[in-house]
Backbone as CSV, one residue per row, in Angstrom:
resi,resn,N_x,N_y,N_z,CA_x,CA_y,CA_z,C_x,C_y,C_z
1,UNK,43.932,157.798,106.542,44.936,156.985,107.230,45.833,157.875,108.070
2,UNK,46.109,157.107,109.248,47.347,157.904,110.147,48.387,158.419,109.637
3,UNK,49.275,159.461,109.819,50.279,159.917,109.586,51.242,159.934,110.442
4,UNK,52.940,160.030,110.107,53.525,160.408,110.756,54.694,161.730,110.452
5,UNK,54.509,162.257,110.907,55.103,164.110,110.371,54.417,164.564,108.708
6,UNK,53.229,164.310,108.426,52.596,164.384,107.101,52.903,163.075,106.411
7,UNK,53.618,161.994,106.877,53.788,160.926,105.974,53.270,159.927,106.393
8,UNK,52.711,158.840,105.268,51.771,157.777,105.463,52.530,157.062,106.753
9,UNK,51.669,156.540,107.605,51.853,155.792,108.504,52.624,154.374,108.034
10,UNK,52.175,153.659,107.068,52.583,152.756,106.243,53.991,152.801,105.926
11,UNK,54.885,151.830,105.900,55.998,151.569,105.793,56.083,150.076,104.095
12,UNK,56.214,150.895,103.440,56.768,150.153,101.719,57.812,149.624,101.875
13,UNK,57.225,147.934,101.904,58.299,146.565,102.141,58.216,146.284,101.028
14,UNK,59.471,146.070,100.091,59.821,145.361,99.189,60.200,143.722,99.674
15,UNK,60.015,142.871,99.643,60.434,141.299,99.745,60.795,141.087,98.037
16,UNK,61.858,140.703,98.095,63.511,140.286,97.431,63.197,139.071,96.809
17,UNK,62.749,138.205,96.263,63.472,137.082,96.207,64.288,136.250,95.254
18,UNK,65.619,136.346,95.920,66.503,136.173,94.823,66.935,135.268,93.903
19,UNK,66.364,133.766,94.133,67.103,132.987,93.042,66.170,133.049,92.143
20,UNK,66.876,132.822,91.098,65.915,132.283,90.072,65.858,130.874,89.365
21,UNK,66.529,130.148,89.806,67.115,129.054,89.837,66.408,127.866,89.260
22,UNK,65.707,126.723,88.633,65.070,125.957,88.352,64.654,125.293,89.523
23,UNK,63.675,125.218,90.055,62.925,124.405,91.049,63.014,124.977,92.243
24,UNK,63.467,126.456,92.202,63.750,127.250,93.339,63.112,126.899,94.565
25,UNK,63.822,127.234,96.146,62.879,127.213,96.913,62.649,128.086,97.040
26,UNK,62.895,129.406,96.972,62.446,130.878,97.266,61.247,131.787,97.135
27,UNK,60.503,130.856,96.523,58.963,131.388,96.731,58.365,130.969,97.490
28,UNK,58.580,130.280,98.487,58.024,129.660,99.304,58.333,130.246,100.857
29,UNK,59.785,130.618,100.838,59.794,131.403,101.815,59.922,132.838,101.461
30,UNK,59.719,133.424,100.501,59.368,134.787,100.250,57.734,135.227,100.377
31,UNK,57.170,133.760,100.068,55.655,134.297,100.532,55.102,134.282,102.071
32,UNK,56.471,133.449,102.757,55.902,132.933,104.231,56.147,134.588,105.028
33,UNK,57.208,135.074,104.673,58.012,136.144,105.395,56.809,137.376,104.689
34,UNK,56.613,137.655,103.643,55.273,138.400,103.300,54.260,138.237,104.170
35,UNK,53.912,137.172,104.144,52.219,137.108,105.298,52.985,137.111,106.460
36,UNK,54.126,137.077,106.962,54.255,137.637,108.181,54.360,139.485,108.268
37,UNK,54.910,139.898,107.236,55.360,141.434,107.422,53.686,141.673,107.412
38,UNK,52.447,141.384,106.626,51.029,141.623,106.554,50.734,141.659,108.005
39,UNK,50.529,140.569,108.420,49.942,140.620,110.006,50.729,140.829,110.988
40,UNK,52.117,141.166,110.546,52.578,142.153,111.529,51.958,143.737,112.074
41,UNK,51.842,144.281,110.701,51.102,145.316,110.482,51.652,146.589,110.378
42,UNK,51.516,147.524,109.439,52.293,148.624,108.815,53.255,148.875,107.751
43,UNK,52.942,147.545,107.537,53.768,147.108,106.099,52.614,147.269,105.004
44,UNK,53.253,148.105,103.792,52.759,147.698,102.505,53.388,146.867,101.722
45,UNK,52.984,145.370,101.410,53.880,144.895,101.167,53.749,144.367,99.620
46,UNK,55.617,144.502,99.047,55.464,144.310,97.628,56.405,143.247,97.266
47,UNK,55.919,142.099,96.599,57.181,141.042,96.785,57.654,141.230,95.298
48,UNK,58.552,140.991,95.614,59.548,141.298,93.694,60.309,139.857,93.524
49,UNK,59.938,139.635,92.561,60.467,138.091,92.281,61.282,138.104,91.345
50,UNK,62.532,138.165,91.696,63.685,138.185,90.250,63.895,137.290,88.988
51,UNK,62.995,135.925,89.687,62.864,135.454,88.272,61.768,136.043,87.169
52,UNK,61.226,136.938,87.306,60.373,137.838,86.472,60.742,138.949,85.739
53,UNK,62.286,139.153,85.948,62.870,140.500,86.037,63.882,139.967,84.806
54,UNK,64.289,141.074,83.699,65.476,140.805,82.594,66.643,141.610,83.536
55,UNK,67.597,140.727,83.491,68.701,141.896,84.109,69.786,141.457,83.558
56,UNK,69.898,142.795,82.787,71.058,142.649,82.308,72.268,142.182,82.864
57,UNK,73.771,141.794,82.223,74.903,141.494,82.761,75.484,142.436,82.636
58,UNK,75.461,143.611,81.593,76.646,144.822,81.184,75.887,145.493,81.610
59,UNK,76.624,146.257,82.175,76.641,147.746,82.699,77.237,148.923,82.210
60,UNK,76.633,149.741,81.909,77.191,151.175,81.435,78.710,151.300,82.110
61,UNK,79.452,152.411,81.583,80.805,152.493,81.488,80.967,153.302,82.956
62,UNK,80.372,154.415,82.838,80.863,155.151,84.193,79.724,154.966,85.524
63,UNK,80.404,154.640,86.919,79.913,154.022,87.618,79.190,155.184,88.203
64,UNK,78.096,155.524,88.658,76.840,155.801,89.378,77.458,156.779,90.484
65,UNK,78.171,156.233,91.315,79.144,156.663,92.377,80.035,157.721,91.947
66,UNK,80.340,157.931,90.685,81.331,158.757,90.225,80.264,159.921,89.859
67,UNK,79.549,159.523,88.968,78.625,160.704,88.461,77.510,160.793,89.316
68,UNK,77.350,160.247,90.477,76.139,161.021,91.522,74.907,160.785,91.495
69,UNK,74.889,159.930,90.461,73.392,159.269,90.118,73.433,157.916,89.598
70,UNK,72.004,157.696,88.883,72.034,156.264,88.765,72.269,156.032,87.571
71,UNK,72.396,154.590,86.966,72.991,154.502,85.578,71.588,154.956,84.973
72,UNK,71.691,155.049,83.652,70.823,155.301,82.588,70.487,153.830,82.396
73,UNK,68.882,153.776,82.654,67.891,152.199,82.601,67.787,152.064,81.111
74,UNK,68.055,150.628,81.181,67.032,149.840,79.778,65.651,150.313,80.022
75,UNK,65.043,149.652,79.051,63.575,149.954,79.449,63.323,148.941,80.289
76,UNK,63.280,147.900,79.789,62.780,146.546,80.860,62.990,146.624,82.523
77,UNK,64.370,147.526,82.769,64.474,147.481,84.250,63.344,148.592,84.790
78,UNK,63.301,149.911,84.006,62.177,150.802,84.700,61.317,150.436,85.592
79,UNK,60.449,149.513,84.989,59.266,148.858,86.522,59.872,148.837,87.530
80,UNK,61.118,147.661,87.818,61.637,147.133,88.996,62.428,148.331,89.677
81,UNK,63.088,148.938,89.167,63.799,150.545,89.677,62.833,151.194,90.061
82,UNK,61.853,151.557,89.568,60.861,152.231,90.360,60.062,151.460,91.530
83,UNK,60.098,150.342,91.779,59.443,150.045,92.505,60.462,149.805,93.947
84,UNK,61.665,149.577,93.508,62.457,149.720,94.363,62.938,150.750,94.834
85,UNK,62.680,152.100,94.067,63.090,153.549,94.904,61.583,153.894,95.462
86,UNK,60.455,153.016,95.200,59.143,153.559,95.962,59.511,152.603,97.306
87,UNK,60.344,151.638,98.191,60.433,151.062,99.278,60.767,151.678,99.847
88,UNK,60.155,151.791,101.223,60.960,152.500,102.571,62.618,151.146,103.176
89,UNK,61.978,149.580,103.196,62.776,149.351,103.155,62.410,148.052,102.408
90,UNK,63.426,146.655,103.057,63.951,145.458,102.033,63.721,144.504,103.095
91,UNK,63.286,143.340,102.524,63.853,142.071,102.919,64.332,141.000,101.748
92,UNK,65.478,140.902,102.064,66.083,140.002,100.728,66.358,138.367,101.097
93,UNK,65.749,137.986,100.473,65.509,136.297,100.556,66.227,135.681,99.592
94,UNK,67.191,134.943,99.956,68.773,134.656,99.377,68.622,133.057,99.552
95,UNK,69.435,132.308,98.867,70.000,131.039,99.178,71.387,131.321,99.009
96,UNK,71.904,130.237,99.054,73.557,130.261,98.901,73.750,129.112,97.748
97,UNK,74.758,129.561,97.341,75.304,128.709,96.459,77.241,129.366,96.206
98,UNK,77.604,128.324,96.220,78.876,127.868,96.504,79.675,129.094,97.489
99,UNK,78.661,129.217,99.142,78.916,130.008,99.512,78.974,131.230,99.539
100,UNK,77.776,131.829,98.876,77.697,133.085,98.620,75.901,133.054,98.141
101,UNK,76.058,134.549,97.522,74.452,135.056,96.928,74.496,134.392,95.421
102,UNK,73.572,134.683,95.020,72.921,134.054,93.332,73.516,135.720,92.789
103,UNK,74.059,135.021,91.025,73.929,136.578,90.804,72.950,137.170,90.319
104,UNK,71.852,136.783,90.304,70.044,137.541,89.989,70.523,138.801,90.994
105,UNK,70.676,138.443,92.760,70.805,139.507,92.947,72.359,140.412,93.274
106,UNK,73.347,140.149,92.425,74.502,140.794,92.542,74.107,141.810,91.535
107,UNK,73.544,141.428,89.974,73.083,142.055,88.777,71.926,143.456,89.687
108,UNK,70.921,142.902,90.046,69.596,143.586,90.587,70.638,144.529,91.364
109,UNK,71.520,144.731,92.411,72.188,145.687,93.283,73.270,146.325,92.526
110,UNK,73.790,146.183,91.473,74.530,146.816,90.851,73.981,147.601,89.511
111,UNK,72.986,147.316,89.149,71.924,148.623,88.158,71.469,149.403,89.313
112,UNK,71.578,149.372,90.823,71.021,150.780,91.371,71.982,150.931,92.573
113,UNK,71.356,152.175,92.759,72.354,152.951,93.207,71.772,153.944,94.205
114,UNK,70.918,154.894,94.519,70.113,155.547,95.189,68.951,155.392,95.915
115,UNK,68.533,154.021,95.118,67.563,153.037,95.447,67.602,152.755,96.946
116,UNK,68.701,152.278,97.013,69.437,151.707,98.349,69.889,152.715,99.645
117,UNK,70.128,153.798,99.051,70.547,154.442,99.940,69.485,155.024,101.383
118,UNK,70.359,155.267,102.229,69.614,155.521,103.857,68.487,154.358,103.821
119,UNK,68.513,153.361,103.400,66.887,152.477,103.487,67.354,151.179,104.268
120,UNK,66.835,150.547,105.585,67.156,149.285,106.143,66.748,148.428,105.037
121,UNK,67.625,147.074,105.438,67.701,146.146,104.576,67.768,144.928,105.364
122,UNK,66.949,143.716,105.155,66.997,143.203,106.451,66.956,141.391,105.544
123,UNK,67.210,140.223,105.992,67.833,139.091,105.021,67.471,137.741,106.002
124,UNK,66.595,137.189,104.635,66.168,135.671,105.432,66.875,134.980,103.992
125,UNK,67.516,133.703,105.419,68.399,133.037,104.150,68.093,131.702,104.542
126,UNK,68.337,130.805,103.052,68.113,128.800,103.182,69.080,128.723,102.721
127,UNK,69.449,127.647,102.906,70.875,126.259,102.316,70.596,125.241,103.102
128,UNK,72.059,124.665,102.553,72.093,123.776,103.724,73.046,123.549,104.968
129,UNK,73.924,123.200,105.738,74.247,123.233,106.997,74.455,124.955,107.225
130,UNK,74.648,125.388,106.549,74.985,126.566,106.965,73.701,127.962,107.056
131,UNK,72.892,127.558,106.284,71.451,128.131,106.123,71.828,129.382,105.549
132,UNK,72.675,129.424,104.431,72.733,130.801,104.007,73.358,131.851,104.240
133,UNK,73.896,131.505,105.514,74.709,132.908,106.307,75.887,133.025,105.344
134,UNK,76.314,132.854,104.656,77.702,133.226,103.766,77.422,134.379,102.811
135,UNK,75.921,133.662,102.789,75.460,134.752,101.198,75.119,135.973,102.028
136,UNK,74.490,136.337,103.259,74.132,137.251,103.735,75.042,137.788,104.394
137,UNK,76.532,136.970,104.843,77.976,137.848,105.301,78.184,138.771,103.970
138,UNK,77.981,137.886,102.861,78.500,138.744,101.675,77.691,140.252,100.893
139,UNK,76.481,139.798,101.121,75.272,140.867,101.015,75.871,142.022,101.948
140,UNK,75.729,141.715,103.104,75.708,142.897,104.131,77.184,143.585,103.936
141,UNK,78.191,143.145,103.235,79.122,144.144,102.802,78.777,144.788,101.461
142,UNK,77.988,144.348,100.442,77.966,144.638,99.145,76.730,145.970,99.647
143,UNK,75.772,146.083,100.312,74.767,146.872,100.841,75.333,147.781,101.417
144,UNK,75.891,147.702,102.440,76.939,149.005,103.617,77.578,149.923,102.060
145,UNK,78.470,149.070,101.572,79.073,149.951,100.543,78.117,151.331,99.872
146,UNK,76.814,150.405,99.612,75.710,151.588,98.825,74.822,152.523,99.589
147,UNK,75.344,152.228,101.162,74.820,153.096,102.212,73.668,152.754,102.625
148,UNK,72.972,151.291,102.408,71.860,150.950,102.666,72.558,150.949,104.729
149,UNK,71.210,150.342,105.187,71.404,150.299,107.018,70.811,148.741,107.051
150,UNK,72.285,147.673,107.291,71.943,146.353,107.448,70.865,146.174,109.264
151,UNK,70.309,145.392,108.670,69.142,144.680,110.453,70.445,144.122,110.680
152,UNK,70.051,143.866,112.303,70.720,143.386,113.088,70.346,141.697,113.186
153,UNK,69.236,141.761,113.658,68.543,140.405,113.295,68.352,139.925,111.981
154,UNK,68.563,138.443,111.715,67.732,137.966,110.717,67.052,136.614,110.804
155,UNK,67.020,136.188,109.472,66.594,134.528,109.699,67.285,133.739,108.850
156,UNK,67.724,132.525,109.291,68.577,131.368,108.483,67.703,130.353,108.761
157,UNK,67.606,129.473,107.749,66.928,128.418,107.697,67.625,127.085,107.327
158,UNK,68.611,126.508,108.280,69.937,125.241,107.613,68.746,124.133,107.335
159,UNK,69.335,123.648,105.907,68.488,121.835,105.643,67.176,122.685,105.433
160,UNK,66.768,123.403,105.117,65.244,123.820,104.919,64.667,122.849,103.837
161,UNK,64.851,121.501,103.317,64.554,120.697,102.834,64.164,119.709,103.541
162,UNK,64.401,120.111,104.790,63.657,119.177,105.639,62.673,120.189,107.135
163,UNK,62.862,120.966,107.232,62.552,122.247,108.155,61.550,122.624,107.870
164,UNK,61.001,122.664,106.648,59.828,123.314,106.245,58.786,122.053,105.922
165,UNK,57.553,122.433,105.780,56.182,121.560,105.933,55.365,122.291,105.730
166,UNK,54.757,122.535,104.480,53.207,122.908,103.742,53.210,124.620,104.052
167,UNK,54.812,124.702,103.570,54.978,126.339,103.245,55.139,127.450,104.423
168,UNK,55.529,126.447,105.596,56.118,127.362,106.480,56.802,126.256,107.265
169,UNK,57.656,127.135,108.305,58.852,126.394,109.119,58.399,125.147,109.862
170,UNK,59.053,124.344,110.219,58.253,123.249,111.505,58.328,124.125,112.559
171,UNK,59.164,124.663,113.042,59.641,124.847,114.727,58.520,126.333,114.729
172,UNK,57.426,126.029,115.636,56.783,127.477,115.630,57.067,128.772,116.315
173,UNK,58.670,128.600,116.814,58.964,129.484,117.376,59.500,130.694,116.194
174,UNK,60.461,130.057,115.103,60.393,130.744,114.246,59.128,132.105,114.219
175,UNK,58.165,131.941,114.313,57.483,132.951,114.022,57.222,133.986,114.590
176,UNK,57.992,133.857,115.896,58.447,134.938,116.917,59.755,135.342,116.649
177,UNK,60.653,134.814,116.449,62.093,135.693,115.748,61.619,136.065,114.503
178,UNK,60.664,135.872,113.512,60.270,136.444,112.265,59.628,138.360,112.614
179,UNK,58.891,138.206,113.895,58.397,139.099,114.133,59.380,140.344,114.576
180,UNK,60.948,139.783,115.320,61.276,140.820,116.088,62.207,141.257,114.706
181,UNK,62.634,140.458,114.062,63.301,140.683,112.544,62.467,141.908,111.917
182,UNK,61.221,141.793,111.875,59.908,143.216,111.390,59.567,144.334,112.129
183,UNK,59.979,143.854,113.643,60.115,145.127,114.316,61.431,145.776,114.254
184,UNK,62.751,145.487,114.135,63.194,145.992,114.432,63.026,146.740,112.830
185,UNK,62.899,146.202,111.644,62.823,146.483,110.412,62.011,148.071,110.197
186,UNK,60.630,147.991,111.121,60.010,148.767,111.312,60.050,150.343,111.460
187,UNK,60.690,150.089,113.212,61.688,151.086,113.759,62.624,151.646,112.650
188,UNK,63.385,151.032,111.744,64.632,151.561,111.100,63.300,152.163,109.874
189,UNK,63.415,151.714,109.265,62.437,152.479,108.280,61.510,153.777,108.750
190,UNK,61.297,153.814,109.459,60.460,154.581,110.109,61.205,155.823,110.303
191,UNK,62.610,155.830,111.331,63.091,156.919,111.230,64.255,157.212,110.399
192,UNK,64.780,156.074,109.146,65.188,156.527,108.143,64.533,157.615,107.196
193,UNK,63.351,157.113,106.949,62.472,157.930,106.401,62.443,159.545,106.799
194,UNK,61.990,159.006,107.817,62.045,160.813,108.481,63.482,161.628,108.297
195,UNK,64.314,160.783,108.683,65.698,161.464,108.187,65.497,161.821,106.764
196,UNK,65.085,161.232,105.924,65.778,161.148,104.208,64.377,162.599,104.225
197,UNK,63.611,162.961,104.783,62.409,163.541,104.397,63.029,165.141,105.356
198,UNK,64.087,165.227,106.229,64.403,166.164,106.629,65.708,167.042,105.801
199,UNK,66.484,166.053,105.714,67.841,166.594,104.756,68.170,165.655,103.751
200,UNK,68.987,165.812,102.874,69.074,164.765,101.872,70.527,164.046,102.519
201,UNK,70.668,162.533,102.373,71.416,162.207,103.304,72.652,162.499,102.716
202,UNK,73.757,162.628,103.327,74.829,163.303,102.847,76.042,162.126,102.178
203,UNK,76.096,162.027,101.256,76.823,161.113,100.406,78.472,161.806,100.014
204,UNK,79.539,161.078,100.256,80.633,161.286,100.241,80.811,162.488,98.875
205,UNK,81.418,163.427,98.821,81.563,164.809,97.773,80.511,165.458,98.134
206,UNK,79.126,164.937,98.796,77.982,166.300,98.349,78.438,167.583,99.561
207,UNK,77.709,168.339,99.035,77.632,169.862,99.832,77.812,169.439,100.974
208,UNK,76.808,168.820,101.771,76.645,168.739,103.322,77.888,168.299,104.203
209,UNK,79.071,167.877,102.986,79.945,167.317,103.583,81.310,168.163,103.621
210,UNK,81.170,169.501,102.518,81.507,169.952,102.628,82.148,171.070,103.460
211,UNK,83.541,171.480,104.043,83.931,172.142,105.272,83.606,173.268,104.633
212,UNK,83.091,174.212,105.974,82.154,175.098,106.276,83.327,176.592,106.299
């Protein structure tokens, strides 16, 4: 397979999806946005479904940020931590509820910590009139904080209880803003990577930040 500076050509998409909710809609558009990142092409793609996942509510005492690393895992989270520090980057598939994210994934972003860091992160959201954008105003500050790199683009889907039809959108234009959402996703991963593979990125106290 192609390379780029010795590294796989391939770009490791994690797809998010966050509720876990009883009768969720989120598998439905976590699998639509998957077979798009597929035949986009250069994606390896890995969908993580949080209703599969134990996540804890307590958290260890001293925060991650203080001591420079990540908390000390249960066992049960190991899989999902590792599979999330093997992503180049994210797409997190959110609904809203009472104006905001589910906490499946407030819990899932607060057991990590390094995971996130230098990696684009990019957010397709449903509800209703508002299609989600509250939960993803609120995401994209809770992410910046952990140094992830929010997309610029995304996707909202308002009333997707009526928008969608046999597991993908009605309007087929959607599937051209789905695409430029993966390119630009692309691009960022691509030369995040290369950054994180040249210096280690420089996190507030480390050396690199240190005056010379």
């Amino acid at each position: 397979m192609a390379s780029i500076d010795g590294m796989n050509e391939n770009t490791t998409l994690a797809v998010i999806i966050g509720s876990v909710r009883e009768g969720r809609f989120g598998p439905v558009v976590g699998d639509w946005i998957a077979d798009r990142a597929r035949e986009h092409g250069g994606f390896d793609v890995d969908v993580v479904d949080l209703a599969g996942v134990d996540l804890p509510l307590t958290l260890p005492a001293v925060s991650p940020k203080v001591a420079g690393d990540d908390y000390p895992l249960p066992d049960g989270l190991r899989p999902i931590s590792a599979r999330l520090a093997a992503a180049d980057a994210f797409v997190i598939v959110t609904p809203e509820y009472n104006h905001s994210y589910p906490a499946s994934l407030k819990a899932l972003i607060d057991w990590h910590f390094t995971q996130w860091t230098a990696k684009p992160v990019a957010f397709v959201s449903y509800g209703g009139a508002a299609g989600g954008r509250h939960a993803v105003l609120h995401l994209e500050n809770v992410l910046t904080e952990l140094h992830a790199v929010t997309i610029h683009d995304g996707l909202s889907f308002p009333n997707y209880f009526t928008s969608w039809q046999d597991g993908r959108p009605n309007d087929p234009a959607t599937a051209r803003y789905a695409d430029q959402l993966l390119t630009q996703l692309s691009w960022w991963s691509t030369a995040l990577r290369r950054a994180r593979s040249t210096a280690p990125y420089p996190m507030p106290g480390s050396p690199a930040l240190a005056p010379a």
